[in-house]
C-alpha positions in Angstrom: 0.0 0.0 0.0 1.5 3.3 -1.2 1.2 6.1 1.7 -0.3 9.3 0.5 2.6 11.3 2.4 4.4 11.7 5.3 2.4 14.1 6.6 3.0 18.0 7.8 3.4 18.0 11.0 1.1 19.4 13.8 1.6 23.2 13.4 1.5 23.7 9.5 -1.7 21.1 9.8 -3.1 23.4 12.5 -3.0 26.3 9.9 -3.9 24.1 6.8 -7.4 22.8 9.1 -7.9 26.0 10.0 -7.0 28.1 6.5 -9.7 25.3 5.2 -12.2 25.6 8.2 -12.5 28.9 7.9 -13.1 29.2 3.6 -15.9 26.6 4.5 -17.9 28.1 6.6 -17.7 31.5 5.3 -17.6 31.1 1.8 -18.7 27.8 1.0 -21.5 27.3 3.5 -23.2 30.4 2.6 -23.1 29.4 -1.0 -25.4 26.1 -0.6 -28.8 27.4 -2.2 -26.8 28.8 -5.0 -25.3 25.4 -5.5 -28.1 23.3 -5.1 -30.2 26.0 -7.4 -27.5 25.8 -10.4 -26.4 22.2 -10.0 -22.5 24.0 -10.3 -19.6 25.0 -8.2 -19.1 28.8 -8.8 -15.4 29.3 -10.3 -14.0 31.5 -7.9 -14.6 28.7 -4.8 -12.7 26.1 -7.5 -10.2 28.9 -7.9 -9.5 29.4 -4.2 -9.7 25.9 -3.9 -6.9 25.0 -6.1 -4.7 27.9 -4.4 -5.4 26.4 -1.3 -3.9 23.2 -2.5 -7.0 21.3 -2.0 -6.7 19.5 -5.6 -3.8 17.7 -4.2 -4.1 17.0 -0.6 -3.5 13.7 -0.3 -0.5 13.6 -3.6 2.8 13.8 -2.0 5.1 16.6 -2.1 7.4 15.2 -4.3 4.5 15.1 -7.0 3.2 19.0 -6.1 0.3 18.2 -3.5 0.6 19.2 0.3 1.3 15.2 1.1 -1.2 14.5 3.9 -0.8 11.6 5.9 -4.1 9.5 6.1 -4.8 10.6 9.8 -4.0 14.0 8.6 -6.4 14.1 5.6 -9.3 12.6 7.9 -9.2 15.5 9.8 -8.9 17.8 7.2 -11.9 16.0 5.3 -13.9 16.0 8.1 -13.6 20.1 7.8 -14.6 19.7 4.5 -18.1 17.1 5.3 -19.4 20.4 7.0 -20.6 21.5 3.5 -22.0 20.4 1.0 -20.8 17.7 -0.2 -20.3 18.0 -3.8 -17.9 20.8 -2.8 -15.1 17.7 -1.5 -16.1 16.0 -4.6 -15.1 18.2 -7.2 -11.6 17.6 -6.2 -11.9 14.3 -3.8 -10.8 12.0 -6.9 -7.9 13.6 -7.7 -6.8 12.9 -4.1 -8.7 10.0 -3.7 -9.5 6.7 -6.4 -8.1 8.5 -9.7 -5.2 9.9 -8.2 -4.2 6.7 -5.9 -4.8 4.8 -9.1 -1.5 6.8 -10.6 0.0 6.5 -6.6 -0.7 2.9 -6.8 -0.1 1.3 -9.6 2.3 3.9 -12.1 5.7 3.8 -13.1 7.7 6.3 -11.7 7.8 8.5 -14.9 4.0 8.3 -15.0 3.8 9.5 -11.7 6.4 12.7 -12.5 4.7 13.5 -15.7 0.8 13.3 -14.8 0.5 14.0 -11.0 1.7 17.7 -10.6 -1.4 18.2 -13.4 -3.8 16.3 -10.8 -2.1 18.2 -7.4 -2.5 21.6 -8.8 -5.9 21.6 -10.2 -4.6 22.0 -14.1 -6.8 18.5 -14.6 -9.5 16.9 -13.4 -9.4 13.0 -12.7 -12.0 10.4 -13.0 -12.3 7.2 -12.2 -13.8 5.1 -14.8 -15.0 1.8 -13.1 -18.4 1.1 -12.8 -20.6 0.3 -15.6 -23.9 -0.8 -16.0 -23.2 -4.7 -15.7 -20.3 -3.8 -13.1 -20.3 -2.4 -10.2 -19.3 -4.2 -7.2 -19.0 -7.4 -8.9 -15.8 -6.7 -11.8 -16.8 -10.2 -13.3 -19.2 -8.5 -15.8 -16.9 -5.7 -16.5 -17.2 -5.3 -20.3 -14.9 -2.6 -21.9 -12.1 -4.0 -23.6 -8.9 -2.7 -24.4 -7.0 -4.8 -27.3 -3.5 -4.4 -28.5 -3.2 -2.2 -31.9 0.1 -1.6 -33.5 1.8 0.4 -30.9 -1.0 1.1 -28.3 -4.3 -0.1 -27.8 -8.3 0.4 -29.1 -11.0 0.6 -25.9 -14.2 0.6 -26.4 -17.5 0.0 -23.9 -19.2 2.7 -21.7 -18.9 3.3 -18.3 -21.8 4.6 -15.7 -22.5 7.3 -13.0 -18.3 8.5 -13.5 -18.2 11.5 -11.2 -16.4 14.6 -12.5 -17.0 13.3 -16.1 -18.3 16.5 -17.5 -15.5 18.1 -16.3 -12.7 15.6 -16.5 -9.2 16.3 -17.9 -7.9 12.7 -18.0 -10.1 9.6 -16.9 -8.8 6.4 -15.4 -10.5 3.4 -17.8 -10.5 0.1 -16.5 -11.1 -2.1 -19.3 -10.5 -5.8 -19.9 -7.1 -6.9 -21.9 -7.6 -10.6 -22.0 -10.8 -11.8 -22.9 -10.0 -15.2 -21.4 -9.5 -14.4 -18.1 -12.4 -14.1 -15.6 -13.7 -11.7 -12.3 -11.1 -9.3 -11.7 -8.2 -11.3 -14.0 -7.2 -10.1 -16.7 -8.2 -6.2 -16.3 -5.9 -3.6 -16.5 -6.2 0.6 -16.2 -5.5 2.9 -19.0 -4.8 7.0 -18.8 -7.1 8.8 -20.9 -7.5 12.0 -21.8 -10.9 13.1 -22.4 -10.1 15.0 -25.8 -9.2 11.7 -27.0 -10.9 11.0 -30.5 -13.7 8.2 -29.6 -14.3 9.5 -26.2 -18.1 10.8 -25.1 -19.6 11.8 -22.4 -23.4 11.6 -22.2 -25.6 14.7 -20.4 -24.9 14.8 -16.6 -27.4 12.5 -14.5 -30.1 14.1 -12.7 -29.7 12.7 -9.4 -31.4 12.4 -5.6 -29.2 14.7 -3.9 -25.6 16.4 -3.9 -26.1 18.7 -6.7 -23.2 20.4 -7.9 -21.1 17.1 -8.4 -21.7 15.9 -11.9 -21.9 12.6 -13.0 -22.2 10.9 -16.5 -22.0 7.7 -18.6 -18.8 8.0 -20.2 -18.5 6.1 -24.1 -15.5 4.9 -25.9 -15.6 4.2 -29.5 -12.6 3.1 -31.2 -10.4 5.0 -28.9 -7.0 4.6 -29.7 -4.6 5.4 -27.3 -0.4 4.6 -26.9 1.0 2.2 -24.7 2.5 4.6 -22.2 -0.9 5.3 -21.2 -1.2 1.9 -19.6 -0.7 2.6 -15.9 1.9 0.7 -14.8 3.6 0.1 -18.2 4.1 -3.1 -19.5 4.2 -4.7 -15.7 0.8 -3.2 -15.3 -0.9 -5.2 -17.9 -3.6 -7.4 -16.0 -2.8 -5.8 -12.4 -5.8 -3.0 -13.0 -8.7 -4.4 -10.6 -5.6 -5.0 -7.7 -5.0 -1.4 -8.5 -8.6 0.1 -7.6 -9.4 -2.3 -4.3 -6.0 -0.8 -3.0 -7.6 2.9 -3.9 -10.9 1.7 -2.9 -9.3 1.4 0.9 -7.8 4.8 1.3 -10.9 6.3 -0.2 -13.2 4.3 2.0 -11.7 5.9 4.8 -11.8 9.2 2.9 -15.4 9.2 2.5 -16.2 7.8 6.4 -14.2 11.3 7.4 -16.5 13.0 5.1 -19.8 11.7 7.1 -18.0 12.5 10.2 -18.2 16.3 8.9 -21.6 16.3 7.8 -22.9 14.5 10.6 -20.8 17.5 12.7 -22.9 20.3 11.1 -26.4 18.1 11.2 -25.6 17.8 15.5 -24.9 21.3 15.3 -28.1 22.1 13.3 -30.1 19.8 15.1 -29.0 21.6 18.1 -29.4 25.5 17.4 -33.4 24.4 16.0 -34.2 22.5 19.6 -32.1 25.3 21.4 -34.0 28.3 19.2 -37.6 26.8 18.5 -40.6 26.8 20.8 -43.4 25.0 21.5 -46.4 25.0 24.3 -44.4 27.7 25.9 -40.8 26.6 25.5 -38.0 25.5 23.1 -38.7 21.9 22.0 -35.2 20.7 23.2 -36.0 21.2 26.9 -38.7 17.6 26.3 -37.0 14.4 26.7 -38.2 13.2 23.2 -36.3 15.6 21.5 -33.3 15.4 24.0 -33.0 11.3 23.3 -32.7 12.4 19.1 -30.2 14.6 20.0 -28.0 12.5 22.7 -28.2 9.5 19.7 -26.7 11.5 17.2 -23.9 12.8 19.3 -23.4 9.1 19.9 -23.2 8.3 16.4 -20.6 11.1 16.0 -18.5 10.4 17.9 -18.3 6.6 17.6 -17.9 7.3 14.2 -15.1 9.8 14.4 -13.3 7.4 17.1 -13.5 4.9 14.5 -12.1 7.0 11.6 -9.3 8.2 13.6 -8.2 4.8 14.8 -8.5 3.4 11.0 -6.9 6.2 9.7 -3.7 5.4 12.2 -3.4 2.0 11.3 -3.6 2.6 7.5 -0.5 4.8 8.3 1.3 2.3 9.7 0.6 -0.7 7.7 -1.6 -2.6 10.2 -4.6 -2.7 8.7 -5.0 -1.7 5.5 -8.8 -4.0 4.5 -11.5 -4.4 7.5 -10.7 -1.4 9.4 -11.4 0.9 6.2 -14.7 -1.3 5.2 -15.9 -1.0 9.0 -15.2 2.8 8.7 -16.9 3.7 5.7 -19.9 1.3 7.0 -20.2 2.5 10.1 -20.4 6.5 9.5 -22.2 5.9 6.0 -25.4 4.4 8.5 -24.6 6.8 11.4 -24.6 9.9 9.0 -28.2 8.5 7.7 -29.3 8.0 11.0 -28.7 11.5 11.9 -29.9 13.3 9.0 -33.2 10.9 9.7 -33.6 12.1 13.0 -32.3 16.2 11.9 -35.9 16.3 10.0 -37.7 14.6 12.8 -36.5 17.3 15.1 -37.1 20.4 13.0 -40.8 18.2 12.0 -42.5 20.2 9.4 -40.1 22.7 8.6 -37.3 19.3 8.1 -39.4 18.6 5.1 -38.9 21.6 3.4 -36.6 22.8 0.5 -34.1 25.5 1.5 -34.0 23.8 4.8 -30.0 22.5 4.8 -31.3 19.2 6.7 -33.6 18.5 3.9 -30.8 18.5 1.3 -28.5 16.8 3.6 -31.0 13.9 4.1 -30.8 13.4 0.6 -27.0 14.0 -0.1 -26.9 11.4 3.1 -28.2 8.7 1.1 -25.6 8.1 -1.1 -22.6 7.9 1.4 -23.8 4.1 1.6 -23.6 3.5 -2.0 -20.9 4.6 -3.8 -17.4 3.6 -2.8 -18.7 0.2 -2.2 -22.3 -0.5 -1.0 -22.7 -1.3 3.0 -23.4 -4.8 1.9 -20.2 -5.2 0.2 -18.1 -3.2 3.6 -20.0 -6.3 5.0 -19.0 -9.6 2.8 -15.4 -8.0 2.5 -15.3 -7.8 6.8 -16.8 -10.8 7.4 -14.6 -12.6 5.0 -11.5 -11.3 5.8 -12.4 -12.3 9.4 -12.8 -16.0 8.4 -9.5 -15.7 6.8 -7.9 -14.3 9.8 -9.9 -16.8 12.1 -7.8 -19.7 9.4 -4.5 -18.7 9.0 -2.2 -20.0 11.8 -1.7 -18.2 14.6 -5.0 -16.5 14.7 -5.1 -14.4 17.5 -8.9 -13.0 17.3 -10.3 -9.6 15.4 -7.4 -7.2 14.6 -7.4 -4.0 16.5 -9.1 -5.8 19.5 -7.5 -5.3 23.3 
């Protein structure tokens, strides 16, 4: 597992956190309606936030980005959940599954020549996985990518890319031997979205977290040279390895997110009980309303215990598979739990548009989707358990006491 970084140490993290807290709250936050209205990021908060050095967070140094250790970029992320959440994702996959796939799997020369372009913000990265026979299951992946002269021809499509109306480059996964089966014989291929043959259909109209774009993404003949297979000759079959090793750092990546938006739907939750009143005083002062608020503080803060102790031992190699899946799988509930019971509280007004807890029950909904559904966090924990529980030795559930 390639580290992200070594990290920054405390004090140039305490100005980073707060540089980034701050931007939120008073620039982004107040920009939510205008967001959710245009289904956009204005271009001066992507401007800032590629001055700020957000579009390479988690790239290290030696590549241009600020190099963030995974327990530092959970923190930092978790300033980021406060938001909306389409604000992290306009640059969370150049930091998180299109950028680790360079991180991961690239030759060195790769990694020199297309990372600065991801760190800086000059391109936008997607990752081009899922499709509509393929999702958590690669065995039906269908794209194929065969040799051509010097390079290679993809074609297939490939669903719900985020960033695809936007992207620069796109990481393809495609198959490159049609003999092999399940996540055999796949590799991942650099692509530039200029490329002749590539397509990207009209963004999707989705539930919630307007403002990040998604598309189905075509390829038609798409010819492209062979130093655009990621990892080079050496790389050629290794692609599927490639994403589940991204797929853990951004698992964690996305639990710090619902830490931060289950931060500002406590704190929401809070100010309504605190502010509204009912048969002659606020509603928080009734027990009802005091047992929805004491749950979600629980879920918070179980859930950024856990983040913080996964993040720790990703950084130091200890546990690099079931502590991210129990991460993401933990806060991804807990954050739906919270939004659930942030409309309960505010009742009537909680179902309304322009409400921020009515959009956030909505953006909620898709924390427990998308980097790998809840049920898959839960067949890749309980396997790897059984595995554990085999191999010689076993010495019961990893980070137990």
């Amino acid at each position: 597992m390639t580290s992200s970084g070594s990290g920054l140490g405390e004090s140039d993290l305490a100005e980073v956190l707060a540089a980034v807290r701050a931007f939120v709250r008073e620039r982004v936050v107040p920009a939510e309606a205008e967001i959710e209205q245009t289904d956009a990021i204005p271009a001066e908060l992507r401007a800032e936030a590629a001055r700020m050095g957000l579009f390479g967070f988690a790239i290290p140094a030696e590549y241009g980005g600020l190099g963030l250790s995974m327990s530092e970029e959970v923190r930092l992320v978790a300033e980021l959940g406060y938001t909306t959440p389409s604000f992290r994702s306009m640059f969370g996959t150049n930091n998180g599954i299109a950028g680790h796939v360079l991180l991961e799997g690239a030759t060195e020369e790769q990694k020199q020549t297309y990372l600065p372009k991801i760190a800086s913000g000059e391109w936008t990265a997607s990752f081009a996985l899922t499709e509509e026979g393929a999702g958590s299951d690669p065995a039906g992946l269908a794209t194929t990518a065969v040799r051509k002269d010097d390079g290679w021809v993809i074609n297939g499509s490939k669903r719900y890319i985020t960033n695809a109306p936007s992207a620069d480059v796109l990481m393809v996964f495609a198959r490159t031997d049609p003999a092999a089966t399940g996540g055999d014989g796949i590799s991942v291929f650099m692509v530039e979205r200029a490329t002749p043959g590539v397509s990207v259909a009209p963004k999707d109209v989705k539930m919630g977290q307007a403002g990040s774009l998604t598309a189905d993404v075509h390829f038609d003949d798409v010819r492209v040279g062979s130093e655009t297979l990621v990892g080079g000759e050496a790389g050629e079959g290794r692609g599927y390895r490639t994403a589940m090793r991204c797929l853990a750092h951004g698992r964690i990546h996305i639990a710090a997110l619902c830490v931060g938006m289950a931060q500002r739907l406590v704190d929401e939750s809070v100010a309504y009980a605190a502010s509204r009143s009912q048969g002659g005083q606020v509603i928080g002062a009734y027990q009802l309303i005091q047992g929805l608020l004491a749950d979600s503080a629980t879920d918070l803060y179980a859930a950024r215990a856990l983040v913080t102790q996964t993040a720790a031992a990703f950084d130091d190699g200890s546990d690099t598979r079931i502590g991210p899946s129990c991460a993401k799988y933990f806060a991804s509930e807990a954050v739906g739990r919270i939004a659930d019971r942030a409309v309960q509280i505010h009742g009537g007004a909680g179902y309304m548009r322009g409400v921020p807890v009515e959009r956030f029950y909505r953006d909620a909904r898709l924390f427990r989707i998308y980097e790998g559904t809840s049920q898959i966090q839960q067949l890749v924990i309980a396997r790897q358990l059984l595995r554990d529980a085999a191999a010689p030795g076993a010495a019961g559930v990893r980070g137990a006491s």
